[in-house]
C-alpha positions as CSV (number, residue, x, y, z in Angstrom):
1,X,90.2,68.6,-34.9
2,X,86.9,69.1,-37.0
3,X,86.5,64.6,-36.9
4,X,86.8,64.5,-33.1
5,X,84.2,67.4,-32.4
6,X,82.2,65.7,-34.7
7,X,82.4,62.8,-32.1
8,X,82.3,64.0,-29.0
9,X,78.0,64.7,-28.2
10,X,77.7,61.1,-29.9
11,X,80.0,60.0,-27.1
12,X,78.6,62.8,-24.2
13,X,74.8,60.9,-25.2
14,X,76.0,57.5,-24.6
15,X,78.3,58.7,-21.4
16,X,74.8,60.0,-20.1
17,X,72.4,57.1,-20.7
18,X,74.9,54.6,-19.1
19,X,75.0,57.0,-16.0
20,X,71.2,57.1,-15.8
21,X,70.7,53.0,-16.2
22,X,73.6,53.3,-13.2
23,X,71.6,55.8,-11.0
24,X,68.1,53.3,-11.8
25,X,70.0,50.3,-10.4
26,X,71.3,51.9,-7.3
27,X,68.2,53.2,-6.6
28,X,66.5,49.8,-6.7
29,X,68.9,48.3,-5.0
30,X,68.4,51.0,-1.8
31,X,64.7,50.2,-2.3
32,X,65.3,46.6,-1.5
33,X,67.3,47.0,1.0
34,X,64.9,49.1,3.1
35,X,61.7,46.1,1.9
36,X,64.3,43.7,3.9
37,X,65.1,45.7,7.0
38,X,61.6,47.0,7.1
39,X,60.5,43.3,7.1
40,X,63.0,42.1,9.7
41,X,61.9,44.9,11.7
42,X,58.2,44.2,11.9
43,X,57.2,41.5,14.9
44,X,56.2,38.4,13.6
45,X,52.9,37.4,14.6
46,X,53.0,34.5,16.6
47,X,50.5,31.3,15.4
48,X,46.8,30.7,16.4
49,X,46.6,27.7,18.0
50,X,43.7,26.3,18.3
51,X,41.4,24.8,21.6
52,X,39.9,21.4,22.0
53,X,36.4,22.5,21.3
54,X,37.5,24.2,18.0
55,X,39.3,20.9,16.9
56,X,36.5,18.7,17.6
57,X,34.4,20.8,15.8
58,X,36.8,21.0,13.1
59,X,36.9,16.8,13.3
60,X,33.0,16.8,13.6
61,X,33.1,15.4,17.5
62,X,31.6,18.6,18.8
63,X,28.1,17.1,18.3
64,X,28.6,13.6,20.2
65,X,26.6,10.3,19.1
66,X,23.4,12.7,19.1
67,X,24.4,14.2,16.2
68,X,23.2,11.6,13.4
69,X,22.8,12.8,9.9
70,X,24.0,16.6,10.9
71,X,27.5,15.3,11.4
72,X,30.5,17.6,9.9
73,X,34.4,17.5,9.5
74,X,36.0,14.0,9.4
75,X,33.5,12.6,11.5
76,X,31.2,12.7,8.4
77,X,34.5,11.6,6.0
78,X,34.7,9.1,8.2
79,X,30.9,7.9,8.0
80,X,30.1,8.6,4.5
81,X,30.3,5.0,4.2
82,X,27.3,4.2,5.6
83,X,23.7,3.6,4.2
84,X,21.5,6.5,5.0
85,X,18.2,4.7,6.4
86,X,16.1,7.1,3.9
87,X,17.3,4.3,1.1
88,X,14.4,1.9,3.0
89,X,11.6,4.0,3.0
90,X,9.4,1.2,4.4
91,X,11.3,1.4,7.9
92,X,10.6,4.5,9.1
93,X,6.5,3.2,8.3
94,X,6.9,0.5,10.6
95,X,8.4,2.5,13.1
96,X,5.7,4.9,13.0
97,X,3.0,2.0,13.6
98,X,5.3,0.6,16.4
99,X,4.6,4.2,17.9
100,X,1.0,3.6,17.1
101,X,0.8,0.4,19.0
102,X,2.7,0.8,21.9
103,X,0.7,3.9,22.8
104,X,-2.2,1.3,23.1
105,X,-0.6,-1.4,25.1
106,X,1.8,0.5,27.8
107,X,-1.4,2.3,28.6
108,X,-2.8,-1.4,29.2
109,X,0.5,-2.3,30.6
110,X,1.0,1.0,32.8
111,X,-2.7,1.5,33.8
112,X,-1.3,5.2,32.9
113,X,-1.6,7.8,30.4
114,X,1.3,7.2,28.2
115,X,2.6,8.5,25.3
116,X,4.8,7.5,22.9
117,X,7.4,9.4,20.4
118,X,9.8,8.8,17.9
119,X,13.1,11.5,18.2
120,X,15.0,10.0,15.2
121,X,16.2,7.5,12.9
122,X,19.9,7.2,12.4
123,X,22.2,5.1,10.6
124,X,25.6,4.8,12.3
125,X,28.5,2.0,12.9
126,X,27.3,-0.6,15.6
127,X,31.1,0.0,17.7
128,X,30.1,4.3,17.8
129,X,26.6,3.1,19.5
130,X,28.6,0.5,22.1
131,X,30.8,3.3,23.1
132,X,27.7,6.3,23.4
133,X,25.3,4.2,25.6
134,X,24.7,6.2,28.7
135,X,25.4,4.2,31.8
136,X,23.8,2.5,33.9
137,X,21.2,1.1,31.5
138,X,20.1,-2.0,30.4
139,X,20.8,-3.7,27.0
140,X,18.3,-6.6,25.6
141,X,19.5,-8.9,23.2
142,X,16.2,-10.3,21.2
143,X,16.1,-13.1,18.1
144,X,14.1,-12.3,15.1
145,X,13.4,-15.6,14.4
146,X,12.5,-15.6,10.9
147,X,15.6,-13.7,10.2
148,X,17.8,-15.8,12.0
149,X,19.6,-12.7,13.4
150,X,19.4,-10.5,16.5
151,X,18.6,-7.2,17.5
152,X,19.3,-4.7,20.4
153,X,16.8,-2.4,22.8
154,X,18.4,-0.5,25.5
155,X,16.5,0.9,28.2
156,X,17.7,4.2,29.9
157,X,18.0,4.3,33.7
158,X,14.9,7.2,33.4
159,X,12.9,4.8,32.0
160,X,14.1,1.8,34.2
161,X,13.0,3.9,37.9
162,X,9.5,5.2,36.0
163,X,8.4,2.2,34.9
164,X,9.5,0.2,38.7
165,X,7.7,3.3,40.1
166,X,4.5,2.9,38.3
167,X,4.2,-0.6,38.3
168,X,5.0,-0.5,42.6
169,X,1.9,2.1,42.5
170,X,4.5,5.1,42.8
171,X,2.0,8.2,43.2
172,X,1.1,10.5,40.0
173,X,2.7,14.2,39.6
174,X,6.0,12.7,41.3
175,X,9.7,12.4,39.6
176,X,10.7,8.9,39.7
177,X,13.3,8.7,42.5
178,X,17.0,7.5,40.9
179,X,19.4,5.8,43.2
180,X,22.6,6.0,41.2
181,X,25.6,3.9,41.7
182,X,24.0,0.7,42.6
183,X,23.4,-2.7,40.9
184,X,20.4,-3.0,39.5
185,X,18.1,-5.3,41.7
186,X,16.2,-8.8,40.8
187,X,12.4,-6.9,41.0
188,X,14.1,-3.7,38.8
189,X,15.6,-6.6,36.4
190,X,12.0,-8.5,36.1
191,X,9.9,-5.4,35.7
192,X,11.7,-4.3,33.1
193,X,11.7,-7.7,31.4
194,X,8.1,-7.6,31.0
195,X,8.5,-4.4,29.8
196,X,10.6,-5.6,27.1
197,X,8.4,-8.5,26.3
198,X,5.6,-6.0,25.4
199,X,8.0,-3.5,23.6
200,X,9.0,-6.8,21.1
201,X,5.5,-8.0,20.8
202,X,4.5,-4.2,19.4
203,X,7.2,-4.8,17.4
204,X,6.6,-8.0,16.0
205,X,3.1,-6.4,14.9
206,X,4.3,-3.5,13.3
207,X,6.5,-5.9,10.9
208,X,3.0,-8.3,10.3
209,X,1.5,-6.2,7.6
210,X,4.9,-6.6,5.5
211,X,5.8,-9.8,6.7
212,X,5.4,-12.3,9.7
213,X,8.6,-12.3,12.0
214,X,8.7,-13.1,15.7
215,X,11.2,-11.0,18.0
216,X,12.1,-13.4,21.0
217,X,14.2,-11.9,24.0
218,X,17.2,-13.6,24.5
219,X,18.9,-12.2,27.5
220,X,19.1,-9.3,29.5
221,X,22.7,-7.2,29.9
222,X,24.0,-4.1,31.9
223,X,27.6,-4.0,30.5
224,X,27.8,-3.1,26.4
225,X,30.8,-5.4,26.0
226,X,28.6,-8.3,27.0
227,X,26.0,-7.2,24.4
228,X,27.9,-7.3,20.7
229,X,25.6,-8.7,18.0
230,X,27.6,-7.7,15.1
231,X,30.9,-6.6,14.1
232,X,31.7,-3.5,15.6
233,X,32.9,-1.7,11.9
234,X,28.7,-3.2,10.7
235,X,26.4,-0.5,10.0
236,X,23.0,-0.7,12.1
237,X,19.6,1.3,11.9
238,X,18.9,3.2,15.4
239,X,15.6,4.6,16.3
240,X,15.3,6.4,19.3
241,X,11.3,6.5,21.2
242,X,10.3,9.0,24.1
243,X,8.3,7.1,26.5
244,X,6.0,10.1,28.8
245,X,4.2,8.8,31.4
246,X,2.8,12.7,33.1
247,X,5.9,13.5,35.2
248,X,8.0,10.1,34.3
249,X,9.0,8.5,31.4
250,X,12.6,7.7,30.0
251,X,14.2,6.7,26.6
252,X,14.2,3.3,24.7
253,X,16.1,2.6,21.5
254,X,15.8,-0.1,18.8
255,X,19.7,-1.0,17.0
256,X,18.8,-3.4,14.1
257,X,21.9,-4.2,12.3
258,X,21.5,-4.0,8.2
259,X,22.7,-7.7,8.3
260,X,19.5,-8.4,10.8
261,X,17.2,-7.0,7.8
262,X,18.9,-8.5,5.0
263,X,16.1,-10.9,4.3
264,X,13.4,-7.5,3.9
265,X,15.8,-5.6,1.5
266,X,13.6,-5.5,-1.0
267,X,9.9,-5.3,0.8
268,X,11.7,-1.8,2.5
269,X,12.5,-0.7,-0.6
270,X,8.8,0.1,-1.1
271,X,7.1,3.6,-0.7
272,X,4.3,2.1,0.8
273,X,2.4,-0.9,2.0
274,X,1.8,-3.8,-0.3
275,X,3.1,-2.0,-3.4
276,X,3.8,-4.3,-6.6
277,X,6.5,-2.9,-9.6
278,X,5.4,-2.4,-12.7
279,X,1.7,-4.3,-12.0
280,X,-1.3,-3.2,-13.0
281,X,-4.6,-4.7,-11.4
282,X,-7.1,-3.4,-13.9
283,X,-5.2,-4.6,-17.0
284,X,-5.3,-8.0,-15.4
285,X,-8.7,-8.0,-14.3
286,X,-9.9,-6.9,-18.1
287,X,-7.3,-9.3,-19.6
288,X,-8.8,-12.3,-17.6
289,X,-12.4,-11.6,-18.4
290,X,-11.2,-11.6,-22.0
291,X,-9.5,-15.0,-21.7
292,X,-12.3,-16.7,-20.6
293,X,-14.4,-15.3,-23.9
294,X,-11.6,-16.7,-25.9
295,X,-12.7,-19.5,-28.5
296,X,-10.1,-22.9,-28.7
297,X,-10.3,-25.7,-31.2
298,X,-11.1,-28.6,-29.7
299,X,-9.0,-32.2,-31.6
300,X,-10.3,-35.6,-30.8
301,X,-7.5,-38.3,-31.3
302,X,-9.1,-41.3,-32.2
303,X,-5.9,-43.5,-32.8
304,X,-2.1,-42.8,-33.6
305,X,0.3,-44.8,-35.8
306,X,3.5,-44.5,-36.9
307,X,3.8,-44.9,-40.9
308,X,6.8,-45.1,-43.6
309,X,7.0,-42.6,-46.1
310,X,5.7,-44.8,-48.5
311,X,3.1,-46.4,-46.7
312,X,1.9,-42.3,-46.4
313,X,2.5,-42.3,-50.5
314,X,0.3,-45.0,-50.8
315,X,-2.3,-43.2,-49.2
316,X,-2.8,-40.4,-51.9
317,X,-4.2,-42.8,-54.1
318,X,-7.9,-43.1,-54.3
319,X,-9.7,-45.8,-52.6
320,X,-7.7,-46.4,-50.4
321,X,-8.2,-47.1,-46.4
322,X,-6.8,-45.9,-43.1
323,X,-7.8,-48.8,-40.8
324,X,-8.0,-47.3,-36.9
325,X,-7.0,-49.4,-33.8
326,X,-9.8,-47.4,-31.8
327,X,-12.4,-50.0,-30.6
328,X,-16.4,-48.9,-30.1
329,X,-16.0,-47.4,-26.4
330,X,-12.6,-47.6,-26.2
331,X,-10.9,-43.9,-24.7
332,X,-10.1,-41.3,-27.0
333,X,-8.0,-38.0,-26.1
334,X,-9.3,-34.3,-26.4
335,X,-6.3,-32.0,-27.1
336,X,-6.1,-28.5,-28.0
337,X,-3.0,-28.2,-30.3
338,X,-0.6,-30.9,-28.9
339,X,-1.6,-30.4,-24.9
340,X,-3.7,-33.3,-23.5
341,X,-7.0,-32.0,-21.8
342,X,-9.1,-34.9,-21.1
343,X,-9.7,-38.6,-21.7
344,X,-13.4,-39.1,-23.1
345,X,-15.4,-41.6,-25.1
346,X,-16.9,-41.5,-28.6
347,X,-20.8,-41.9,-29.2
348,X,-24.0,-40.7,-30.7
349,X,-26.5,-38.4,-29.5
350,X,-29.3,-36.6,-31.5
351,X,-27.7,-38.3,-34.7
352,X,-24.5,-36.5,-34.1
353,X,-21.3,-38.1,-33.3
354,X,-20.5,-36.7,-29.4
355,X,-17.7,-37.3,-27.0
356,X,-18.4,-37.6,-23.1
357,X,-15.8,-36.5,-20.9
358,X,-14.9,-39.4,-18.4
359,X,-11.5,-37.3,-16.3
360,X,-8.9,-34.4,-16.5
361,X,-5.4,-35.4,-17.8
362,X,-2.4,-34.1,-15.9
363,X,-0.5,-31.2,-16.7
364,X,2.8,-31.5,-18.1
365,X,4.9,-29.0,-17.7
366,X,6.8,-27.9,-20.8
């Protein structure tokens, strides 16, 4: 009797625990159970979808071919490809002096106060500009000759009724009237091709002071598809210019493809006009005043012969004679080291032996 009383709290301690580990679990459990039937019992909140404008925001469409360099989304994933036109620093010069000039001659042109703007420079895909022309307009297709490669101006249908309506003698402080929906006419067509001619003339004098080219209009096009000068996937350099004349005026945009400027890679490359790498105009002035202070020797060559070894042996003996084959007036050459300068002839003057230069010897190259 006194063992098993011994035995029994032990036993009454362990009968305990196991009932409270029991009562933890159950009471987990419950709280489980109530997590899941709270959570089936809560509405579930239907998804977000989203509208067109949010999606081509989210794809970077929202913006349209306006948006250039300010493009977001895949839009600019898409176009990250592309050659930024900052990279040719030189272009956006030219540009500005084609702004410059053409000021100067559609005021000739116009009779007109006209002013002339620059909106942008963009770099884009030439197949995105196709598609965003806005129709009706008319497309130019010009040859830079030197290049051997083409270029595009488009002319907005603004631009295409104010310049007809100033050239007609349309009166000032009056909106150019727009008759939509109609074919463009022969006298619309030739006005604006003179219009173009002076545009490409501007043009070809803005590119002068970097290098001679010649722009030379091809042909004249209304529909885009009829006016594809490079692979649609090719990336092109687009400069938009605001034409004001008082209450008219239009657009007109330049598309030079990269390919079309290929050949002036490297003069667009510069910061500025006429700038040289790594030259340095006073070192070569200084360096050329010093060369012409420099003092050469001067060799005569009165004969040449071609001797054995021993015959040259011989020679280190005393007495002995080199006979020349150089005759009294016979031609002699003046050389400084081993380059031939010019042919002369041996004499006397002011009992000194002298040497008159008769010609220049050629050059030749090494």
């Amino acid at each position: 009797m006194s063992g098993s009383d011994e035995t029994n709290p032990q036993s009454d301690e362990d009968l305990a625990a196991a009932w409270g580990a029991a009562t933890d679990a159950a009471a987990a459990d419950a709280e489980a159970v109530d997590a899941d039937a709270d959570a089936q019992a809560a509405p579930v909140q239907p998804a977000r979808v989203l509208n067109q404008a949010e999606i081509d925001s989210l794809l970077g469409f929202g913006d349209g071919p306006q948006g250039g360099e300010n493009r977001t989304g895949m839009q600019k994933i898409i176009s990250s490809g592309l050659v930024s036109y900052e990279r040719l620093p030189m272009l956006e010069i030219v540009f500005d002096r084609l702004v410059r000039i053409m000021s100067t001659s559609l005021r000739n042109f116009t009779s007109d106060n006209v002013e002339v703007g620059i909106d942008n420079i963009v770099s884009l895909r030439f197949g995105d500009y196709l598609n965003s022309i806005p129709l009706p307009a008319m497309l130019a297709v010009f040859k830079a000759e030197e290049w051997d490669n083409y270029g595009l101006m488009v002319v907005d249908s603004a631009m295409i009724y104010s310049i007809v309506d100033v050239l007609l003698g349309g009166r000032r402080g009056t909106a150019a009237m727009r008759i939509e929906g109609r074919p463009y006419t022969t006298i619309e067509r030739a006005l604006v091709e003179r219009l173009i001619h002076v545009v490409l003339a501007d043009l070809s004098a803005s590119f002068n002071p970097l290098c001679p080219i010649t722009f030379r209009f091809e042909r004249l096009e209304v529909n885009p598809r009829f006016a594809t000068i490079s692979r649609l996937a090719n990336a092109a350099v687009l400069a938009r210019l605001r034409i004001d004349m008082e209450d008219r005026g239009g657009r007109l945009e330049l598309l030079l493809p990269y390919a079309t400027l290929e050949p002036v890679r490297e003069l667009l490359l510069q910061q500025f006009m006429g700038e040289k790498f790594g030259r340095d105009s006073i070192w070569e002035t200084h360096l050329a005043e010093e060369l012409w202070n420099t003092e050469i020797d001067l060799s005569v060559v009165l004969d040449e012969q071609v001797m054995t070894l021993a015959e040259v042996m011989a020679l280190l003996r005393p007495g002995n004679r080199i006979a020349l084959s150089c005759t009294p007036g016979a031609p002699v050459q003046v050389r400084c080291g081993a380059t031939p300068l010019f042919e002369a002839k041996v004499g006397r003057r002011k009992n000194r032996v002298a040497v008159r230069i008769e010609r220049d010897l050629p050059r030749v190259p090494a």
